[in-house]
LUMPA-319780 format. One record per residue (C-alpha): residue number from 1; residue in one letter; x, y, z. Coordinates in Angstrom, 1 decimal, padded with zeros to 4 digits, always signed. Last residue first. Layout:
N
NUM | A | X | Y | Z
...
***
This chain:
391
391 | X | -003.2 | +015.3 | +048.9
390 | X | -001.3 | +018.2 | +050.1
389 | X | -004.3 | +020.0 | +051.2
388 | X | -005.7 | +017.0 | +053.1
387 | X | -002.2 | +016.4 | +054.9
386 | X | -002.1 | +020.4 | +055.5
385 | X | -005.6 | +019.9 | +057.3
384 | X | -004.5 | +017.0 | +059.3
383 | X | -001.3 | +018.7 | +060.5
382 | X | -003.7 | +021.9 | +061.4
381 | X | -006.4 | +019.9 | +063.1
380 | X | -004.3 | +018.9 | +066.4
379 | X | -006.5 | +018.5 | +068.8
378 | X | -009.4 | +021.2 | +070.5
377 | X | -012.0 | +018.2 | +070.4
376 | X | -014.3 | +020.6 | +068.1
375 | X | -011.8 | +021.0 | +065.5
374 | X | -010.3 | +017.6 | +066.1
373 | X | -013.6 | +016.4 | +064.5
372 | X | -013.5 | +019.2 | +061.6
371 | X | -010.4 | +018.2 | +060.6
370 | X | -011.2 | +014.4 | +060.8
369 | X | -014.4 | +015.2 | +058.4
368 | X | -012.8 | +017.1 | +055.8
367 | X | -010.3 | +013.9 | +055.9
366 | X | -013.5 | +011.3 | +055.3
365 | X | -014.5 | +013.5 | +052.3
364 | X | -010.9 | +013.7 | +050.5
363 | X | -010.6 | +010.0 | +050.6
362 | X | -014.7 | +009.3 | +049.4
361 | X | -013.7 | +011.6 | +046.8
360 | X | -010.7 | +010.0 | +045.7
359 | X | -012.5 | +006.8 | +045.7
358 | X | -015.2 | +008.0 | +043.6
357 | X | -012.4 | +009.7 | +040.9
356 | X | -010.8 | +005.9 | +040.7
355 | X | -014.3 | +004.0 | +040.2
354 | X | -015.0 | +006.8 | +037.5
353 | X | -012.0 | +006.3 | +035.7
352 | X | -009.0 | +008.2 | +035.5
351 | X | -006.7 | +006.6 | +032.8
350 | X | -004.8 | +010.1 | +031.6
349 | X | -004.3 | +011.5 | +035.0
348 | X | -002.9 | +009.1 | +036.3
347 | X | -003.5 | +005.5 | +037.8
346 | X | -000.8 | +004.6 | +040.7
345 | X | +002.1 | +003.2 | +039.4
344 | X | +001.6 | -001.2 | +039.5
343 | X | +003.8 | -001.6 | +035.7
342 | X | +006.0 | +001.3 | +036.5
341 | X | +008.8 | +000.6 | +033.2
340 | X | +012.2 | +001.6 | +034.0
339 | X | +013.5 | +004.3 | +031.1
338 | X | +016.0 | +002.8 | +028.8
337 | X | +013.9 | +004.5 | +025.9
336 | X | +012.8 | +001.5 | +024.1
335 | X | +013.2 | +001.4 | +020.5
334 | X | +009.4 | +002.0 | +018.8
333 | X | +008.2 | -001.1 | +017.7
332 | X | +007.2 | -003.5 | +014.2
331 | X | +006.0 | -006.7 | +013.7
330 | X | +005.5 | -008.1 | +010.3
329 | X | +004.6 | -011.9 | +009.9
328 | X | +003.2 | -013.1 | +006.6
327 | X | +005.8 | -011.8 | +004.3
326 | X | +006.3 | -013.2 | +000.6
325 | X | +009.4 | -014.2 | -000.6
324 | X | +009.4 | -015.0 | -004.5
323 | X | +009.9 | -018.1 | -005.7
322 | X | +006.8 | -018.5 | -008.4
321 | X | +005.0 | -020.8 | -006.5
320 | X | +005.6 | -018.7 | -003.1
319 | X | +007.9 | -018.6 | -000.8
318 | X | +006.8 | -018.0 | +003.4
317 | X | +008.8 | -014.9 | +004.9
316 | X | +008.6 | -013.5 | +008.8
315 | X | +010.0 | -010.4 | +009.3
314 | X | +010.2 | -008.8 | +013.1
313 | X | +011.2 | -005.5 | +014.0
312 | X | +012.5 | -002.4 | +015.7
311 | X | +012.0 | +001.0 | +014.5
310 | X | +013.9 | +004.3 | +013.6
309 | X | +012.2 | +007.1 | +012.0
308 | X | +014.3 | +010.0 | +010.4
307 | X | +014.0 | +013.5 | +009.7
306 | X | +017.2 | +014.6 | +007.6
305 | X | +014.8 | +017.3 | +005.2
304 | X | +015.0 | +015.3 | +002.5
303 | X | +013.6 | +012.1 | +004.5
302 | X | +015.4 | +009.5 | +006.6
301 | X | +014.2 | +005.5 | +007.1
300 | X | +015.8 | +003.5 | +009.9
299 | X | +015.5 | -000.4 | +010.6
298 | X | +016.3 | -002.5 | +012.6
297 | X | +016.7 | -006.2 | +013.7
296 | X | +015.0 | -009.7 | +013.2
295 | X | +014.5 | -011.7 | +010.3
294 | X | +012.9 | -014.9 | +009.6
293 | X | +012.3 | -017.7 | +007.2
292 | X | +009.9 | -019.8 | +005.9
291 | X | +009.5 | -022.9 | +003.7
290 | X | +012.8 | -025.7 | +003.8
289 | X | +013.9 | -023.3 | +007.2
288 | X | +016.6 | -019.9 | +007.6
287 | X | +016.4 | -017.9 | +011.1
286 | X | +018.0 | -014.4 | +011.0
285 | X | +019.7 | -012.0 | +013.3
284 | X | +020.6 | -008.7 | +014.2
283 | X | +019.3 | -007.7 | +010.6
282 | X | +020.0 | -004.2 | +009.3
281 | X | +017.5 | -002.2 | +007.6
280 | X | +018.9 | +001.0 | +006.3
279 | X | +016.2 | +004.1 | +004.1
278 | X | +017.1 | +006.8 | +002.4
277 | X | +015.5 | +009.2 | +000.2
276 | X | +011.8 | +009.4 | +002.2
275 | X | +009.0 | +011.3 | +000.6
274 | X | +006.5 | +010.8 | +003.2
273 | X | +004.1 | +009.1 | +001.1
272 | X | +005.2 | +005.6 | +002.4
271 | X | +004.1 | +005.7 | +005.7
270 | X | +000.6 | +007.3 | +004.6
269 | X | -001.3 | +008.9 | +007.6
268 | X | -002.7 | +006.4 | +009.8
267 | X | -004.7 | +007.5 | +012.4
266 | X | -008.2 | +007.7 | +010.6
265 | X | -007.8 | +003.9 | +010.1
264 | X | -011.4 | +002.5 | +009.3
263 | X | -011.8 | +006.0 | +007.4
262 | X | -008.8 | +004.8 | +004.9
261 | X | -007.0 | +007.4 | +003.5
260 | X | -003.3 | +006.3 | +004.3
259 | X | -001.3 | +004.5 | +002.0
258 | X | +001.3 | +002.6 | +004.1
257 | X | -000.5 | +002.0 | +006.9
256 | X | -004.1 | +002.1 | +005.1
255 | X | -002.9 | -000.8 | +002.8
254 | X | -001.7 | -002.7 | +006.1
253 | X | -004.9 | -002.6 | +007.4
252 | X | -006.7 | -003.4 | +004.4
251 | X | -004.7 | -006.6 | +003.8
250 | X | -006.4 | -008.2 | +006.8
249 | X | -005.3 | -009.3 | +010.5
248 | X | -003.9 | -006.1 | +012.0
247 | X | -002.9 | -005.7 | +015.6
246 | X | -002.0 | -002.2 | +016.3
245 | X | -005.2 | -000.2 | +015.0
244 | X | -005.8 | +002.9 | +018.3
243 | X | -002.1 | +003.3 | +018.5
242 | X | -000.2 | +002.2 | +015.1
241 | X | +003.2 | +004.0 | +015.4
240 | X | +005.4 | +000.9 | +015.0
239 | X | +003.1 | -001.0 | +012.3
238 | X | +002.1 | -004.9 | +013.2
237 | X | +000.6 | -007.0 | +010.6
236 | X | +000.1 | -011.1 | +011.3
235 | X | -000.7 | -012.6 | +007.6
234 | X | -003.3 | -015.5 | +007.4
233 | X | -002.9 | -017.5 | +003.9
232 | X | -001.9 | -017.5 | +000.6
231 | X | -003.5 | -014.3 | -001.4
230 | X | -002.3 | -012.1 | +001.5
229 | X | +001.5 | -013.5 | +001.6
228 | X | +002.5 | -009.5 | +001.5
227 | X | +005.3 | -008.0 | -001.2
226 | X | +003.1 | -008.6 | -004.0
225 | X | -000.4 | -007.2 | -002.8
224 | X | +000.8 | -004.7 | -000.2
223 | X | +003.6 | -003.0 | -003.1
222 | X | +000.8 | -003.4 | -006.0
221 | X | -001.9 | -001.0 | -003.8
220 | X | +000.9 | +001.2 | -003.0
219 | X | +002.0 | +001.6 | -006.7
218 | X | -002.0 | +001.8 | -007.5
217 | X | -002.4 | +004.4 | -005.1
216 | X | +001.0 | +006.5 | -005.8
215 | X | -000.2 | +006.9 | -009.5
214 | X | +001.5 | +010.1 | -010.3
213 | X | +001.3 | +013.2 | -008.6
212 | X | +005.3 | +013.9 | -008.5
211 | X | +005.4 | +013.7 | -004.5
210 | X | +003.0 | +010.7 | -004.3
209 | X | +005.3 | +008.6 | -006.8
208 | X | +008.6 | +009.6 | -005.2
207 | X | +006.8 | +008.3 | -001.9
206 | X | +005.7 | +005.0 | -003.4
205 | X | +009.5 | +004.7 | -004.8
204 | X | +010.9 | +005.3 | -001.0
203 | X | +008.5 | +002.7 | +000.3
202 | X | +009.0 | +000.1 | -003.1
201 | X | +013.4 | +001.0 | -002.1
200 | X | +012.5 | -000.4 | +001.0
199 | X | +010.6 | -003.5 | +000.5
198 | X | +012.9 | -004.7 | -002.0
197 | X | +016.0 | -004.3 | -000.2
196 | X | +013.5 | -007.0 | +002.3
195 | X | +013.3 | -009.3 | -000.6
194 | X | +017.3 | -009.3 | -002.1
193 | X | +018.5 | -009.4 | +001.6
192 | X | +016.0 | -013.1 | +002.1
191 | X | +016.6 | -014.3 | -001.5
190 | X | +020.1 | -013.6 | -000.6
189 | X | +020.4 | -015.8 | +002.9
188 | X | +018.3 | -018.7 | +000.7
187 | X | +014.8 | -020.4 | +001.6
186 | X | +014.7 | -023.7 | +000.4
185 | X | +011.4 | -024.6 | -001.2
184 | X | +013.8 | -024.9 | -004.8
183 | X | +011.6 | -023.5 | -007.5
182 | X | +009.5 | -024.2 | -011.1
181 | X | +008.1 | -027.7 | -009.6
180 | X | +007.7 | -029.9 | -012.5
179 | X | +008.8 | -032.7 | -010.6
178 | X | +011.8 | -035.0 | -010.6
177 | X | +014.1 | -032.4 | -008.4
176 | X | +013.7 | -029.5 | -011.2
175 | X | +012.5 | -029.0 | -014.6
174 | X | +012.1 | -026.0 | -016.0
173 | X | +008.5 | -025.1 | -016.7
172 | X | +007.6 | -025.3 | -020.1
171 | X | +006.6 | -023.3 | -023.4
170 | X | +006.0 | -024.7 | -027.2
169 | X | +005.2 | -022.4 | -030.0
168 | X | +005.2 | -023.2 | -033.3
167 | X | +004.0 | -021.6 | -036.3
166 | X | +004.7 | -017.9 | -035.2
165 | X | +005.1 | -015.3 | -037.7
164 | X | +007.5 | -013.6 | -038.9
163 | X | +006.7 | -009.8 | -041.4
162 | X | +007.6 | -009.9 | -045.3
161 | X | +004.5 | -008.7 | -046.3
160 | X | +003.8 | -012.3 | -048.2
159 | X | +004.0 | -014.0 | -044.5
158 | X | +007.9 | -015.2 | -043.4
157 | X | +008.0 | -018.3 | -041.0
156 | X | +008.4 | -018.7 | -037.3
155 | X | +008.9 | -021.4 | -034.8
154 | X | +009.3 | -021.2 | -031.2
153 | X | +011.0 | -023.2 | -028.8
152 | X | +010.3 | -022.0 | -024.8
151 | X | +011.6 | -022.3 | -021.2
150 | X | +009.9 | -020.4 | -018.5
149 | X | +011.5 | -018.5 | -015.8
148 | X | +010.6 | -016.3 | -012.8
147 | X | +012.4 | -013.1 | -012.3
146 | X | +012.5 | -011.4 | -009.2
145 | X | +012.8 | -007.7 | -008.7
144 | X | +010.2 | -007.9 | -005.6
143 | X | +008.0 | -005.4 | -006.8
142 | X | +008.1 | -004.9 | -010.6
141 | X | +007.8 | -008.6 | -011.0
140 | X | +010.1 | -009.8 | -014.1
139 | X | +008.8 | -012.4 | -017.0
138 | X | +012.4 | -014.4 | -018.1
137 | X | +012.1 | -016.4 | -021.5
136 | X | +014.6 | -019.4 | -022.0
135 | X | +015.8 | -020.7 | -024.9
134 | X | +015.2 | -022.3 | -028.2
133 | X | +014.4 | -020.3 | -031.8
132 | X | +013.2 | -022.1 | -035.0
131 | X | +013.3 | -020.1 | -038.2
130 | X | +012.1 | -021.8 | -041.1
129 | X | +012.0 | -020.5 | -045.4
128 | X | +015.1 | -022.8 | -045.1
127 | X | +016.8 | -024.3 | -042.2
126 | X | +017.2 | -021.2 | -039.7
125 | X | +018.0 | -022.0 | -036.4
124 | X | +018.9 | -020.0 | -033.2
123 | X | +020.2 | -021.2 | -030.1
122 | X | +020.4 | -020.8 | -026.1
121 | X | +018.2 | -017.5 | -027.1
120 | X | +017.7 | -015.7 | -023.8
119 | X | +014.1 | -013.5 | -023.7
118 | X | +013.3 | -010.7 | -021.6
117 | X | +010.2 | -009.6 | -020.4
116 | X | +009.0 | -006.7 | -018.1
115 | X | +007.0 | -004.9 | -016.3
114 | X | +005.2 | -008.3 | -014.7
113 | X | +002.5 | -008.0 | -012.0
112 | X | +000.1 | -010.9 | -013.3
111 | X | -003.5 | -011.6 | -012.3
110 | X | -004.3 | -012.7 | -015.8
109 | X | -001.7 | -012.9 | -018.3
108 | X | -001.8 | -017.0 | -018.5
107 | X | -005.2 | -016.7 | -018.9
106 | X | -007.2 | -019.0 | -016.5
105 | X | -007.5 | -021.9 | -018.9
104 | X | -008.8 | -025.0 | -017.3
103 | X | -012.6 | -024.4 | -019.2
102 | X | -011.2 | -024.6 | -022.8
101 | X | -014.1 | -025.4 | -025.1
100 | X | -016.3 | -022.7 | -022.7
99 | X | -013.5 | -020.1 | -023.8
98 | X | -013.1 | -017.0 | -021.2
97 | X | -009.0 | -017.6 | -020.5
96 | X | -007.1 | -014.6 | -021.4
95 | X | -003.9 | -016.1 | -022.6
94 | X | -004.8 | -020.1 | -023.3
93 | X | -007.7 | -018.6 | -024.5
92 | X | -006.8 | -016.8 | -027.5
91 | X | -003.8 | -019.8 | -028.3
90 | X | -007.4 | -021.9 | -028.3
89 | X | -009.3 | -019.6 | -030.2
88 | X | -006.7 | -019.2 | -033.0
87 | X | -007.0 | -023.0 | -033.7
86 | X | -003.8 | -025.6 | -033.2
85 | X | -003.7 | -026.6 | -029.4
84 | X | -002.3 | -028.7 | -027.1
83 | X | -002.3 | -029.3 | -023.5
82 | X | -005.8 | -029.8 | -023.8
81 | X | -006.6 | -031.5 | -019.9
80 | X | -003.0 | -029.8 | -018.8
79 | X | -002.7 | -026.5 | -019.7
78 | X | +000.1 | -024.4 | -018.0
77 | X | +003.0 | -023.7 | -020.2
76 | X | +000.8 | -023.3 | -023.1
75 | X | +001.6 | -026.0 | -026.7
74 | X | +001.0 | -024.4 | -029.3
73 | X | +000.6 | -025.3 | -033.0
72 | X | +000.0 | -023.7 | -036.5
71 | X | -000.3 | -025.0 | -039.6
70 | X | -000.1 | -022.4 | -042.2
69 | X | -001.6 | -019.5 | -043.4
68 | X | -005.0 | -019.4 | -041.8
67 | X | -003.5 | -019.6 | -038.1
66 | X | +000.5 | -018.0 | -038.6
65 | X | +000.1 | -016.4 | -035.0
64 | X | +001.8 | -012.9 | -034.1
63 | X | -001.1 | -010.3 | -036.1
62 | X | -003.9 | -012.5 | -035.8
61 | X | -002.6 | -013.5 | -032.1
60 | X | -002.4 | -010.1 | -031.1
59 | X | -005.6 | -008.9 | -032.4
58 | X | -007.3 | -011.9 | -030.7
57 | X | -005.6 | -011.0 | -027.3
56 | X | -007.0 | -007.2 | -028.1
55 | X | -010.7 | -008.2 | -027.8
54 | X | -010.2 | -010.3 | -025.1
53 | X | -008.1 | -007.5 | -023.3
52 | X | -011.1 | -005.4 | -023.9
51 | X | -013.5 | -007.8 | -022.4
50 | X | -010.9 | -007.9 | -019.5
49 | X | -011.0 | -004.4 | -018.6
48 | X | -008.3 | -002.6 | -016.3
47 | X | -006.8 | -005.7 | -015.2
46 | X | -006.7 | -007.2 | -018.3
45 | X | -005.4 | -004.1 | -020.5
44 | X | -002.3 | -004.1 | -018.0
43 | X | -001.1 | -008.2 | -018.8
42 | X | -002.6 | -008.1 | -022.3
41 | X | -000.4 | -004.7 | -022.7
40 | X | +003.0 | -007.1 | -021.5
39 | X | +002.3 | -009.6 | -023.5
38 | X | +002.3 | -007.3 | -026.2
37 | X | +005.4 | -006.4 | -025.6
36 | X | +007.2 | -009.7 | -025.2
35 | X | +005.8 | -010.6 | -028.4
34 | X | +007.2 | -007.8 | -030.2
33 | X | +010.4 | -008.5 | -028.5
32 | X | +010.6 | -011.8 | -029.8
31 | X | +009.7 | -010.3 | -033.3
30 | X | +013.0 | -008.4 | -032.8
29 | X | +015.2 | -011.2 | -031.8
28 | X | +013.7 | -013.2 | -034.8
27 | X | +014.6 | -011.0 | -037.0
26 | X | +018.0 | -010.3 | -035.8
25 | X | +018.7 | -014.0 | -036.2
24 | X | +018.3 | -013.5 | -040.4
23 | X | +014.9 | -014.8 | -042.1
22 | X | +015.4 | -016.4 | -045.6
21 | X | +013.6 | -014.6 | -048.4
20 | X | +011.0 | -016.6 | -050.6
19 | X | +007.9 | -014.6 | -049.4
18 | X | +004.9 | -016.4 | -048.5
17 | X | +001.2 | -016.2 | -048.9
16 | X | +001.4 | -017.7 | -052.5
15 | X | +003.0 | -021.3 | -050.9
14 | X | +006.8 | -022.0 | -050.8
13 | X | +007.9 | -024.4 | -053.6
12 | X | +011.5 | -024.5 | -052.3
11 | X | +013.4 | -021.7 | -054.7
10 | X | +014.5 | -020.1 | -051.8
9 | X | +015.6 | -015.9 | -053.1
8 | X | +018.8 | -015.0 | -050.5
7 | X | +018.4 | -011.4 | -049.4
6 | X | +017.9 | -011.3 | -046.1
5 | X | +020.1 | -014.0 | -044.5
4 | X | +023.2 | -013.4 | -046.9
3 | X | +025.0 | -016.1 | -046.1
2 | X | +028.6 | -015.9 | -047.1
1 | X | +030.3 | -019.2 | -047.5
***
């Protein structure tokens, strides 16, 4: 039979603030979306203000949640002391955090990187005047292109303006290996090309971004923070051209490398906003282990004009919670020129010290004086004066 998912009038004693119209699968797609988006604002309007993104996180759920129109209840991916919750303060919280009745609560938009967020319906449900929807939901960093999962069932009903809300809404981690662990420790030969493709085409975007005028220093700023282990523990930095800075310990360092404009790094000049346009690293090698891995080989990096830098180097990855690689070792050198290296050479003109020019003097002096003594003996002063000379 026919079902005409718009149009079909439910004679089902709904209540005054409901419309007697079934909801169709497209509907629920969309308000998914809708959701997705504002997610998405919470996640920006946070970091640039979180009072406002308090303000706007009760907006959202007003205009997403069914609270004062039917029962509602959530349950948050990652609450565990009120794991559920039924009022409009707690769904509130349970996305920006800032609610003394819910201390755990961090926000589950707080702190996030995400551009954007797709969901994957395994099924949808409509029994009634109720639409239930079960699947996955996919939230993507920008940075590292990875996707990190969370399975969900909502539930929406129509209000009297004909617009879904939610009535239910339960999210998970996926389960894995007998814990709720989200990802595998095991460190794969594509999560290792899929992270470091990610570090070059960030370097090449960062330089698009500074040659149009847009907002290089917040892309940079995003590239050091996602693509670096910073936030879990020591990471080893190394640039190639770093002379006076090589051996840097903190996340500023590596900022100014790739950013510039840092007066505790007045040689670095912005790696990334030289506008490259193509950009090859090629492992020689790599070492895979349960909870790091490494790569070692080169890489090359060519601008419009055909300029190109060529370096060695050294990755070293640790994954995160989420599963995305992180580095914590970066090491990077000039390619040796094949000429022999003069470890005990004589100092030169560029490391002349003042022990070194006192000892030249005190040379030079006790020669003037053996010319002038074979002088007055009638010897041989000329080879001893050209030896001085030559010296």
């Amino acid at each position: 039979m026919l079902r005409l998912w718009l149009c079909t009038v439910l004679a089902l004693g709904l209540g005054d603030d409901e419309v007697h119209m079934a909801i169709g699968p497209i509907e629920v797609e969309a308000a998914q979306k809708v959701w997705g988006s504002g997610i998405l604002r919470l996640r920006q309007l946070y970091a640039e203000s979180p009072k406002a993104a308090k303000k706007e996180a009760a907006t959202f759920v007003t205009q997403m949640y069914g609270h004062g129109l039917k029962p509602v209840i959530v349950k948050p991916v990652n609450s565990t002391s009120k794991p559920f919750r039924t009022t409009k303060d707690g769904v509130i919280s349970s996305l920006v955090g800032g609610y003394e009745e819910f201390p755990e609560d961090k926000g589950f938009v707080v702190g996030q990187f995400w551009d954007k967020i797709r969901f994957d319906n395994a099924g949808i449900s409509v029994e009634g005047p109720q639409a239930l929807a079960m699947g996955n939901c996919f939230f993507r960093d920008p940075v590292t292109g990875n996707e990190s999962a969370l399975e969900y069932t909502f539930g929406y009903f129509r209000d009297k303006e004909g617009h879904l809300r939610i009535n239910l809404h339960f999210a998970s981690a996926p389960y894995q290996n007998h814990s709720n662990r989200t990802v595998s420790e095991d460190i794969t030969s594509e999560e290792l090309n899929a992270a470091q493709k990610s570090f070059g085409d960030t370097i090449v975007d960062i330089g698009k971004y500074y040659k149009k005028g847009w907002s290089y220093k917040e892309h940079a700023l995003m590239f050091v923070d996602r693509m670096f282990a910073y936030d879990l523990g020591p990471v080893l930095f190394k640039p190639a051209e770093a002379k006076k800075h090589p051996f840097r310990l903190d996340r500023e360092g590596a900022l100014a490398y790739y950013r510039g404009m840092d007066e505790n790094y007045p040689e670095d000049t912005g790696f990334a906003l030289r506008p490259w346009v193509r950009y090859d690293l090629e492992n020689s090698a790599v070492i895979l282990q349960e909870k790091t891995a490494f790569a070692m080989g080169n890489y090359l990096f060519e601008d419009a004009d055909g300029g190109t830098t060529e370096a060695q180097y050294t990755f070293g990855y640790v994954k995160d919670e989420e599963g995305a690689l992180r580095i914590h070792v970066f090491m990077a050198s000039i390619p040796a020129d094949g000429e022999d290296l003069k470890f005990a050479q004589e100092p030169g003109e560029a490391n002349l010290t003042e022990m070194t020019m006192e000892a030249a003097q005190l040379t030079w002096a006790k020669k003037l004086v053996e010319v002038g003594n074979r002088y007055v003996m009638k010897g041989d002063y000329h080879e001893v004066a050209e030896e001085l000379v030559d010296e």
